[in-house]
N, C-alpha and C positions, 0 to 999 in steps of 0.2 A: 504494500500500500504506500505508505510514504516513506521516506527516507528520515532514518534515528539519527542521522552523524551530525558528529558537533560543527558549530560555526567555522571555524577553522576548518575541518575535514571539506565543508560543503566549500569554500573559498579555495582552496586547495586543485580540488575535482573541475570547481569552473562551472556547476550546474547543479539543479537542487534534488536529482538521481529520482526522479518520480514524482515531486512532490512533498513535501514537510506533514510531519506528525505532531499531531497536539493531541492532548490526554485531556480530560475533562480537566483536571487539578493545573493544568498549566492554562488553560484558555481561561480558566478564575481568575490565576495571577495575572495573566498578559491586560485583562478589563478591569483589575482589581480594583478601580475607581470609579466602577459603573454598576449599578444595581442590576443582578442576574433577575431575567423574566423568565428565561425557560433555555436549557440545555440537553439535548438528546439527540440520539443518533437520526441520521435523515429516515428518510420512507425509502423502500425501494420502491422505483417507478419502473413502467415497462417502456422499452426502445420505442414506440412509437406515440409514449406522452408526451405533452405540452413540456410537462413541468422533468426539472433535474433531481435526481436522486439516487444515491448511493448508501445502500445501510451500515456499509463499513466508513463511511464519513459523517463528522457532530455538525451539526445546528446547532449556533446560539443568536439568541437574543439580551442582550443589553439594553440601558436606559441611562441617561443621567441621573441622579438621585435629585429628589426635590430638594429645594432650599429651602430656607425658613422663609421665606417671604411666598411659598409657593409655587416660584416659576422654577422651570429645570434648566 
């Protein structure tokens, strides 16, 4: 699926070998400043849907966090 090699390794190669891996615990940290809406793997979709989907690949949703005055 995606490529696990570190920052270096991928700089190295010259290319990101398939695609990059993120684990649910790291795409938290990477938005860590953003209030999680929903996190979970895609749907699988069939080759002649509209829509894209892979159930080996995450979906997330983020948000701004409200402020105390209420705007985000």
């Amino acid at each position: 699926m995606g490529s696990e090699l570190s920052d270096a390794d991928l700089y190295r190669q010259g290319g990101l070998g398939g695609g990059l891996a993120y684990t649910p615990e790291s795409l938290r940290w990477i938005f860590s400043g953003l209030e999680e809406v929903e996190l979970r793997r895609m749907r699988d979709e069939p080759a002649d849907s509209p829509h894209f989907g892979e159930p080996f690949l995450w979906t997330a949703l983020f948000r701004r966090p409200e402020r105390a005055d209420g705007q985000r």
